[in-house]
Backbone and ligand atoms as CSV (ligand in chain L), in Angstrom:
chain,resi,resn,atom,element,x,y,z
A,1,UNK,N,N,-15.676,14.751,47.466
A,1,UNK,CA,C,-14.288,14.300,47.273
A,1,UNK,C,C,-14.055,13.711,45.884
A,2,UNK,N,N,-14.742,13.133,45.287
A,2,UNK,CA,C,-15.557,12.335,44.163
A,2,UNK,C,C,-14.262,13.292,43.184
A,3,UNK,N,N,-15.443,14.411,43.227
A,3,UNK,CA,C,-15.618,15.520,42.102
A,3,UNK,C,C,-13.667,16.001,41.884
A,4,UNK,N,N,-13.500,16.279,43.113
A,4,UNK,CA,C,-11.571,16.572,43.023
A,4,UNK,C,C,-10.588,15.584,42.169
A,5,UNK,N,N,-10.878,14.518,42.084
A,5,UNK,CA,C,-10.467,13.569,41.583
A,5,UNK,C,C,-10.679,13.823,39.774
A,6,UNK,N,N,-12.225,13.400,39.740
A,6,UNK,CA,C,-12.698,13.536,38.211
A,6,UNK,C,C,-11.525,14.993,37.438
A,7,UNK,N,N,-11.998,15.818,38.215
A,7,UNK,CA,C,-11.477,17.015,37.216
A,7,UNK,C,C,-9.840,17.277,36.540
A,8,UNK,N,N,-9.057,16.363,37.194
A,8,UNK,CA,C,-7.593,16.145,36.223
A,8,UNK,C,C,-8.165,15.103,35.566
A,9,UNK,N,N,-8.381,14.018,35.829
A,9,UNK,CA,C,-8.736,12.850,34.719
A,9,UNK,C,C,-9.512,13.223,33.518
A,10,UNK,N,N,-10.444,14.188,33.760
A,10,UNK,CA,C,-11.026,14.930,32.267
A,10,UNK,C,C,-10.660,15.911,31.754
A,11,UNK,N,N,-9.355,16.663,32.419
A,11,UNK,CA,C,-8.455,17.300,31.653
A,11,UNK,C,C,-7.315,16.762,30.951
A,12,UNK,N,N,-6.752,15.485,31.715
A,12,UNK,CA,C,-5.835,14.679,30.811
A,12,UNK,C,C,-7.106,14.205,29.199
A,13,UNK,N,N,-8.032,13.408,29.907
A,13,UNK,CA,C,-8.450,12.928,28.831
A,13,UNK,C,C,-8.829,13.824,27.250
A,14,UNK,N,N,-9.220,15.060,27.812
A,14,UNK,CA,C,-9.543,16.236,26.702
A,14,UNK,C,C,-8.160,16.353,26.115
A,15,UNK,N,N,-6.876,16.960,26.876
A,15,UNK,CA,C,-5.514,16.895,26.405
A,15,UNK,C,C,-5.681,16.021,25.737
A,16,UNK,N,N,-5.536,14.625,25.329
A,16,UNK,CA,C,-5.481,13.389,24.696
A,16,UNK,C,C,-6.479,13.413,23.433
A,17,UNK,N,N,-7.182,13.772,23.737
A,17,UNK,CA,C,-8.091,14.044,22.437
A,17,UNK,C,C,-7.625,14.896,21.648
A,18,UNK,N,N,-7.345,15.791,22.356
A,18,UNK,CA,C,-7.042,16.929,21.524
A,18,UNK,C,C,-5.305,16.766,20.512
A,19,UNK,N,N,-4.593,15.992,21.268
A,19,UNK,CA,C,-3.361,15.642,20.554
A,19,UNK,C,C,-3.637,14.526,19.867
A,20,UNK,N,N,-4.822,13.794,19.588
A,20,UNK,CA,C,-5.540,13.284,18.594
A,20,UNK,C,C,-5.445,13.287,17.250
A,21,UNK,N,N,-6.745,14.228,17.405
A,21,UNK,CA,C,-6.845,15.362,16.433
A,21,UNK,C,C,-5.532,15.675,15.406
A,22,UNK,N,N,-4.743,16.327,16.047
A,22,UNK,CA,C,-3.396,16.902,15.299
A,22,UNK,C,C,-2.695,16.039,14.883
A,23,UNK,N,N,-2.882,14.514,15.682
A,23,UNK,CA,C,-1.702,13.604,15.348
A,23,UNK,C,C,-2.525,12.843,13.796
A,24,UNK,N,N,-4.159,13.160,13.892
A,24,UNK,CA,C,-4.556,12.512,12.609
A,24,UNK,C,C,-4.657,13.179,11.432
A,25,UNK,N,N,-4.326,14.608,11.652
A,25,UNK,CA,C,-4.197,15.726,10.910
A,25,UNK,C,C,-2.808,15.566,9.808
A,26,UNK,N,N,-2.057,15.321,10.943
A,26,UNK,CA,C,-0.721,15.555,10.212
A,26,UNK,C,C,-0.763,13.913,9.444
A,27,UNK,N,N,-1.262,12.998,10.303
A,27,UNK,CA,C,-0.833,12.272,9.269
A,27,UNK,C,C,-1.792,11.426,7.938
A,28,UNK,N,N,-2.709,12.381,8.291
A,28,UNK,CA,C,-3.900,12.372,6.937
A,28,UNK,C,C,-3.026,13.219,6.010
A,29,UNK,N,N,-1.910,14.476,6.078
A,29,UNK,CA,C,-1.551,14.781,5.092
A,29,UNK,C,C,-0.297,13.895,4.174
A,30,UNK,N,N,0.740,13.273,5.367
A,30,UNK,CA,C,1.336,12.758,4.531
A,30,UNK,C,C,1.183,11.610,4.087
A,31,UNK,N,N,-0.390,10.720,4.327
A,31,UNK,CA,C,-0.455,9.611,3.711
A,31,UNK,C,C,-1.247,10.453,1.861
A,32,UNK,N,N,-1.936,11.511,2.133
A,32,UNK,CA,C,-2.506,12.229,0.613
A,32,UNK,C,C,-0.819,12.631,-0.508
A,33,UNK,N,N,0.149,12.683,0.222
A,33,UNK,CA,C,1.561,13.222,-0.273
A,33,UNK,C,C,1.413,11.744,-1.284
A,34,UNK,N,N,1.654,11.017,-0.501
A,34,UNK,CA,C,2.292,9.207,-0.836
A,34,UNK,C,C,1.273,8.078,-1.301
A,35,UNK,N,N,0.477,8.511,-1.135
A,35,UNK,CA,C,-1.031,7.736,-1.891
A,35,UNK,C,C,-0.820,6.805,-2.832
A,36,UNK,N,N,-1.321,5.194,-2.097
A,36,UNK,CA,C,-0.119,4.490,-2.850
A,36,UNK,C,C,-1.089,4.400,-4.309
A,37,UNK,N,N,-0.849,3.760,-5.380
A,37,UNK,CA,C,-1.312,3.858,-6.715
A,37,UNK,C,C,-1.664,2.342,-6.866
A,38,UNK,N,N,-3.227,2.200,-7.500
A,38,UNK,CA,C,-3.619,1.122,-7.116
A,38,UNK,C,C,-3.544,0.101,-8.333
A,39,UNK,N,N,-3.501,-0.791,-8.004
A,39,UNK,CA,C,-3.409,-2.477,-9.736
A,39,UNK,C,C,-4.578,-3.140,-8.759
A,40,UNK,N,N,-5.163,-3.372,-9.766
A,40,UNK,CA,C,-6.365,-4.685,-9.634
A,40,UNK,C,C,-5.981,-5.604,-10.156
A,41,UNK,N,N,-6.040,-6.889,-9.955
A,41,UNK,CA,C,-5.988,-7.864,-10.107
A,41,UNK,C,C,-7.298,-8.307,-10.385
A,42,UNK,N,N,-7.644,-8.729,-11.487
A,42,UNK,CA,C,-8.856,-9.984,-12.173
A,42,UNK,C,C,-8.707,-10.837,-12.923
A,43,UNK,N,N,-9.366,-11.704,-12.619
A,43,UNK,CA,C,-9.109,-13.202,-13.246
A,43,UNK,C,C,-7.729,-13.869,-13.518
A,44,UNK,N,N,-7.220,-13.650,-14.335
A,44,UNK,CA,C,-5.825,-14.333,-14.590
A,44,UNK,C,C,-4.699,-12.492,-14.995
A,45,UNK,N,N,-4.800,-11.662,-14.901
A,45,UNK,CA,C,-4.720,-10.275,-15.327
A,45,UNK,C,C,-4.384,-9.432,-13.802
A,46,UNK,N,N,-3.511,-8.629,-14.126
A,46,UNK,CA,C,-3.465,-7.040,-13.614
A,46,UNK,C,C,-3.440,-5.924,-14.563
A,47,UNK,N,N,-4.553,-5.128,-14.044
A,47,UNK,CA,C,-4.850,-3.791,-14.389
A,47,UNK,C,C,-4.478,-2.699,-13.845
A,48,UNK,N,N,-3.818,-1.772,-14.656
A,48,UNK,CA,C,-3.015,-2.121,-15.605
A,48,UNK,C,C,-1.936,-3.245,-15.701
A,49,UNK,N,N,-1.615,-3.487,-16.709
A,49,UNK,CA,C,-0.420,-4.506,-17.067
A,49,UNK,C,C,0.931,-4.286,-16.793
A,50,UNK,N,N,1.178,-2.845,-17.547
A,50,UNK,CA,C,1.994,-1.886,-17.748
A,50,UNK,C,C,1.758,-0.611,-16.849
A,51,UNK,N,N,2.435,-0.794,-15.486
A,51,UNK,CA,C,2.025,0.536,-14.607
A,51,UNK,C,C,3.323,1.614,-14.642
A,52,UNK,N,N,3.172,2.779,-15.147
A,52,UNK,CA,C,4.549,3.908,-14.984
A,52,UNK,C,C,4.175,4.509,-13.278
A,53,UNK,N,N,4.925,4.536,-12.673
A,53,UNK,CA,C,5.093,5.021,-11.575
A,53,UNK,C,C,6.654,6.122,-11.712
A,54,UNK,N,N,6.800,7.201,-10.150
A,54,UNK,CA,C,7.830,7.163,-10.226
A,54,UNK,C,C,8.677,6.915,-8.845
A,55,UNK,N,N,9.948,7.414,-8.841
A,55,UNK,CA,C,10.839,6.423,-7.310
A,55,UNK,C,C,10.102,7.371,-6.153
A,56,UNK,N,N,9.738,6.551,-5.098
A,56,UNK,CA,C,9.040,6.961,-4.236
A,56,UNK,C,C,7.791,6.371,-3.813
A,57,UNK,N,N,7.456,6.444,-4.775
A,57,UNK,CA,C,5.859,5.765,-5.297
A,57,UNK,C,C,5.511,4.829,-4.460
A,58,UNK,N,N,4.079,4.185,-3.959
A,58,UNK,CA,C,3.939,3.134,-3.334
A,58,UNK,C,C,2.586,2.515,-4.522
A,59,UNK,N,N,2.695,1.146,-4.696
A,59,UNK,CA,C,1.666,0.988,-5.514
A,59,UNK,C,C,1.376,-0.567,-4.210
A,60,UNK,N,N,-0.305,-0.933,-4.217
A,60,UNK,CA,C,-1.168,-1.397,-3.742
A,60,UNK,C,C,-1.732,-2.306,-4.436
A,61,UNK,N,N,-1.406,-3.639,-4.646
A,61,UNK,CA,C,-2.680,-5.065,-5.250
A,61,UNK,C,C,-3.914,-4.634,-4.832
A,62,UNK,N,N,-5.033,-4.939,-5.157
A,62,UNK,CA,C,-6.328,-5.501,-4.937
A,62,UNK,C,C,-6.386,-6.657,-5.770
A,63,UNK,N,N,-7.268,-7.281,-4.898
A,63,UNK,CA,C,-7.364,-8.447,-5.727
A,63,UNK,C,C,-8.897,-8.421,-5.959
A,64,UNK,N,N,-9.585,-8.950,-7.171
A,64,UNK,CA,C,-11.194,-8.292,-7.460
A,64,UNK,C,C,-11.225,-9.679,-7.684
A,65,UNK,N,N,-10.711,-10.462,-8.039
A,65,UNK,CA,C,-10.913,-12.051,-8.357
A,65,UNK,C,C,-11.765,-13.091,-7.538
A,66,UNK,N,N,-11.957,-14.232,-7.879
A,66,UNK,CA,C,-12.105,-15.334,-6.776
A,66,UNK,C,C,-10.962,-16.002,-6.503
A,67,UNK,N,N,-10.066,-15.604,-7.173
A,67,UNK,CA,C,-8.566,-17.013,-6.069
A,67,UNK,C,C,-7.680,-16.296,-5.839
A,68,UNK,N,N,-6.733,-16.432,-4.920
A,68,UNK,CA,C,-5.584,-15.755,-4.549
A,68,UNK,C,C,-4.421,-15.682,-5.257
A,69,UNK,N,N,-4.138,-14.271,-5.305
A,69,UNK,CA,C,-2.927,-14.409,-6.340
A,69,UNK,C,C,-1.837,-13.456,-5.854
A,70,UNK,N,N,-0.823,-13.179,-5.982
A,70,UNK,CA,C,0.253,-12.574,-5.615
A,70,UNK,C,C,1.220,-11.639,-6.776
A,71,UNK,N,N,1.880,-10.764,-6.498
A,71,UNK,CA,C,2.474,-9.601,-7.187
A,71,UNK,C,C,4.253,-9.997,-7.023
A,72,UNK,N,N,4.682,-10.872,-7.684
A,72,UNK,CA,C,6.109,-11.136,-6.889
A,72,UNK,C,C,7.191,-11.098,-7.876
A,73,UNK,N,N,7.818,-9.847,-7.839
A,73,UNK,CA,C,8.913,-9.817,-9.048
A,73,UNK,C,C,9.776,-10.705,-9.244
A,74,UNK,N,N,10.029,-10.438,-10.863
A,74,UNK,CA,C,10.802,-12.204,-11.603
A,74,UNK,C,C,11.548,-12.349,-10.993
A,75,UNK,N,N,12.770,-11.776,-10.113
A,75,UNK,CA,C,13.955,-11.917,-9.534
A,75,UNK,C,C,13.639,-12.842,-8.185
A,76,UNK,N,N,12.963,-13.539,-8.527
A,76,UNK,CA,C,12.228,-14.364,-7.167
A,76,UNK,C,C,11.530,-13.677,-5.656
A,77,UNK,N,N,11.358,-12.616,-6.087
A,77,UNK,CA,C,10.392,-11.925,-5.400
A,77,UNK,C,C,11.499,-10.934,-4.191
A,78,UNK,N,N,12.797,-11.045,-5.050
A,78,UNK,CA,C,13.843,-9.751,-4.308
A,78,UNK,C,C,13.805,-9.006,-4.458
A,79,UNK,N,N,12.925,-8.007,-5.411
A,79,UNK,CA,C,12.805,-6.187,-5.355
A,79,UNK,C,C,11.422,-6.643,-4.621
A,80,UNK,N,N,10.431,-7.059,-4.764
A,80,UNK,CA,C,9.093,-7.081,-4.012
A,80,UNK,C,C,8.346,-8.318,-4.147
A,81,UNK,N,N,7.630,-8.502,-3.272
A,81,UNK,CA,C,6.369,-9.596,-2.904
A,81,UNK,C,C,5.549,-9.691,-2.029
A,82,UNK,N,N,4.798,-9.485,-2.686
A,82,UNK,CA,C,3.349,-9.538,-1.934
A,82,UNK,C,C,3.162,-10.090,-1.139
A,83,UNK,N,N,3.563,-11.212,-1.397
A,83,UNK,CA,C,2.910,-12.147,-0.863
A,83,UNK,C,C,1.127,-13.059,-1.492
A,84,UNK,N,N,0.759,-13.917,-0.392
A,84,UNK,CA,C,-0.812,-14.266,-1.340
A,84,UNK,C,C,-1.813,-13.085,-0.756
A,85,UNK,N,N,-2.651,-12.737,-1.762
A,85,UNK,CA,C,-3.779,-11.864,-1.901
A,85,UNK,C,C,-4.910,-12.609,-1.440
A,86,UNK,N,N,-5.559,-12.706,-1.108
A,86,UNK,CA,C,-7.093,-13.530,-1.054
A,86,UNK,C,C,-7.884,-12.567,-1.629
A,87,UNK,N,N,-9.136,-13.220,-2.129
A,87,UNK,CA,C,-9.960,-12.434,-3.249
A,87,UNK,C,C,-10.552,-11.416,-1.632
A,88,UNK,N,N,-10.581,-10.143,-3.140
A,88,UNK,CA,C,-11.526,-8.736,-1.608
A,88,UNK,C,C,-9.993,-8.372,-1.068
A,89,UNK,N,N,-8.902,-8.795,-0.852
A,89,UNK,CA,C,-8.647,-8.357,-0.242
A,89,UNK,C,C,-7.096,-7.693,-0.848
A,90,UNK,N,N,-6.779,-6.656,-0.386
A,90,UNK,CA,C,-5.377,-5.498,-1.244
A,90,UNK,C,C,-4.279,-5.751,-0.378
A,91,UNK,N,N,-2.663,-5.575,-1.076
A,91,UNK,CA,C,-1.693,-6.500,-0.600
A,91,UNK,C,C,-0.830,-4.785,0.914
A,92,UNK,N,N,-0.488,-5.059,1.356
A,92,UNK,CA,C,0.530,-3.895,1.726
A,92,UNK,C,C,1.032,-3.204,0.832
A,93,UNK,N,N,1.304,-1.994,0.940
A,93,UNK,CA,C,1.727,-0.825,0.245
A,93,UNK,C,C,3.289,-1.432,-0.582
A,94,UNK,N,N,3.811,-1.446,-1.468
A,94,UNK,CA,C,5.246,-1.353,-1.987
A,94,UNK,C,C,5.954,-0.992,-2.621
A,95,UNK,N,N,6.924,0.350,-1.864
A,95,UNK,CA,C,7.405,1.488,-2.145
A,95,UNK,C,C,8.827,1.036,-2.974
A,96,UNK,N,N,8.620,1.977,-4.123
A,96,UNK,CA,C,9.822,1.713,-5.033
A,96,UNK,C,C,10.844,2.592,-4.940
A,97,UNK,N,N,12.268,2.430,-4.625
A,97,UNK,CA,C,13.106,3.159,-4.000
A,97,UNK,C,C,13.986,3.510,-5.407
A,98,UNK,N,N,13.758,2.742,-6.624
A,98,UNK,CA,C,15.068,2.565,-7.706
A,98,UNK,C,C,14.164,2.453,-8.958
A,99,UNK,N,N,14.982,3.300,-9.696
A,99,UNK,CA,C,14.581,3.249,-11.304
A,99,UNK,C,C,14.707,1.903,-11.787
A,100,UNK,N,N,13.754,2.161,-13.021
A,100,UNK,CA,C,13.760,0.236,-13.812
A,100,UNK,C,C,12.852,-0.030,-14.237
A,101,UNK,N,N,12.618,-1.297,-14.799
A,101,UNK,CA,C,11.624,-1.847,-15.075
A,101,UNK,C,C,11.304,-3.315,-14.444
A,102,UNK,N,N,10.392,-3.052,-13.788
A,102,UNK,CA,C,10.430,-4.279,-12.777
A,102,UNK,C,C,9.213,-5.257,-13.423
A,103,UNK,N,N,9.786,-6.052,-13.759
A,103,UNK,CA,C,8.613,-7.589,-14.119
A,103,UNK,C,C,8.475,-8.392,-12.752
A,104,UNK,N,N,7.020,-8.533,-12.847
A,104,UNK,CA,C,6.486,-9.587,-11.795
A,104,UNK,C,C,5.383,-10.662,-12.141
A,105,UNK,N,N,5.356,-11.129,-11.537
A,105,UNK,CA,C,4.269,-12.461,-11.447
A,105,UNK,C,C,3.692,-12.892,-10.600
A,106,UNK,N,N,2.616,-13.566,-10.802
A,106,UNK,CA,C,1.735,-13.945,-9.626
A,106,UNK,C,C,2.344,-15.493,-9.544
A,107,UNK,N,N,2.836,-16.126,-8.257
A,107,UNK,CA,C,3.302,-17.209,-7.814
A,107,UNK,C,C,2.560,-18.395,-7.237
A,108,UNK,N,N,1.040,-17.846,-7.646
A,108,UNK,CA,C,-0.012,-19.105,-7.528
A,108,UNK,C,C,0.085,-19.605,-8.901
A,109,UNK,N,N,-0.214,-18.733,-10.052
A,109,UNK,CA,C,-0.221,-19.144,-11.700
A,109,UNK,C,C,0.660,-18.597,-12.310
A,110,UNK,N,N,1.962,-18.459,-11.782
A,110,UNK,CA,C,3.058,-18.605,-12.818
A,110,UNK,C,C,3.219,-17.166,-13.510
A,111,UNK,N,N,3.741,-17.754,-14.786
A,111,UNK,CA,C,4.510,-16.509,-15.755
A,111,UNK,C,C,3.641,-15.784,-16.543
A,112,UNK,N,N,2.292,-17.028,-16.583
A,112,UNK,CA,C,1.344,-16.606,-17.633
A,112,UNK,C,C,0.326,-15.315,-17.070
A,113,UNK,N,N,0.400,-15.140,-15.885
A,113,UNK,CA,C,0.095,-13.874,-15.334
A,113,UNK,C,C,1.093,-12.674,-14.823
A,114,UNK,N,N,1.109,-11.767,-16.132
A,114,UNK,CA,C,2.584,-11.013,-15.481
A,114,UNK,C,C,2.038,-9.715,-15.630
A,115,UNK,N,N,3.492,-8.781,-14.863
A,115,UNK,CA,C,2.615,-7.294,-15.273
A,115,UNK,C,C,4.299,-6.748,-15.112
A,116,UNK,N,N,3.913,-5.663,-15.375
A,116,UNK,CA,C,5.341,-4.611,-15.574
A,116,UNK,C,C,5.130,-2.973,-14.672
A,117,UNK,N,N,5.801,-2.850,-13.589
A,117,UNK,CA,C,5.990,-1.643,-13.048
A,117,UNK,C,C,7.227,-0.725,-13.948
A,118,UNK,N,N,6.872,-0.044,-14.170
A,118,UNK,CA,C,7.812,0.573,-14.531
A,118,UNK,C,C,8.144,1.935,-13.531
A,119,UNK,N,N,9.565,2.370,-13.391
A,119,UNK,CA,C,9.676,3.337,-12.601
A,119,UNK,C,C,10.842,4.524,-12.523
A,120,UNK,N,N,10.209,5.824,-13.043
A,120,UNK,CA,C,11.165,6.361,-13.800
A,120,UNK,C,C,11.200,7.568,-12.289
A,121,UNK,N,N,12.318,8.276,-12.698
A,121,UNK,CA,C,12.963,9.144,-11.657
A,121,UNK,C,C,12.135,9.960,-11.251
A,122,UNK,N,N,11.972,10.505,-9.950
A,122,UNK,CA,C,11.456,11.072,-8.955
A,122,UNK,C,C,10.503,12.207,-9.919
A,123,UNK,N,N,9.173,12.660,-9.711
A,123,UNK,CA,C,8.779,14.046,-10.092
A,123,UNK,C,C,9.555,15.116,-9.387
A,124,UNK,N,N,9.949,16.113,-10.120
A,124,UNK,CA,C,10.449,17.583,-9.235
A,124,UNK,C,C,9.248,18.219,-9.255
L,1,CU,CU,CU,-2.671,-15.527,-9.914
């Protein structure tokens, strides 16, 4: 009686696997489309300083440092913010929807750590 039972439960479960698969397929491709573009952060510095991106784009902190620091544009952190970084560790993805030149700063140390996204119109 056992056995009657098992044999839908390991056909759902194979089904399930198997829509797995496809669901990590598809979306292994469109995270390779959107791949966000990475800035390191060291010591008092982001690398690059000066990042060209274009609209669409997602760019990614790491932080390689020992203290926490944050990515938070001059406009008080209203086009983007990180938020705090802890050292080792990379901020959420943040996708740029609008052309410009966006200045930011880290809001643990101020102005004296700045960097510049820049972000010019879409690739065709
Ligand atoms: Cu900092």
């Amino acid at each position: 009686m056992k056995s009657m039972y098992l044999i839908p439960v390991l056909c759902t479960l194979n089904l399930v696997g198997i829509l797995c698969i496809f669901a990590d397929q598809k979306e292994g491709d469109t995270k390779a489309k959107t791949k966000p573009i990475a800035v390191t952060i060291e010591s008092l510095g982001y690398d690059p300083k000066k990042l060209d991106i274009h609209v669409g784009d997602s760019v990614v902190w790491t932080n390689k440092s020992r203290t926490t620091h944050s990515a938070t544009s001059d406009d008080d952190g209203k086009a983007f913010d990180t938020g705090d970084i802890k050292p080792d560790k990379s901020s959420e993805p943040e996708k740029f929807e609008k052309e410009g030149e966006f200045k930011y700063h880290c809001n643990v140390h101020g102005k004296a750590m700045s960097g510049i996204i820049s972000v010019m119109p879409a690739e065709k």
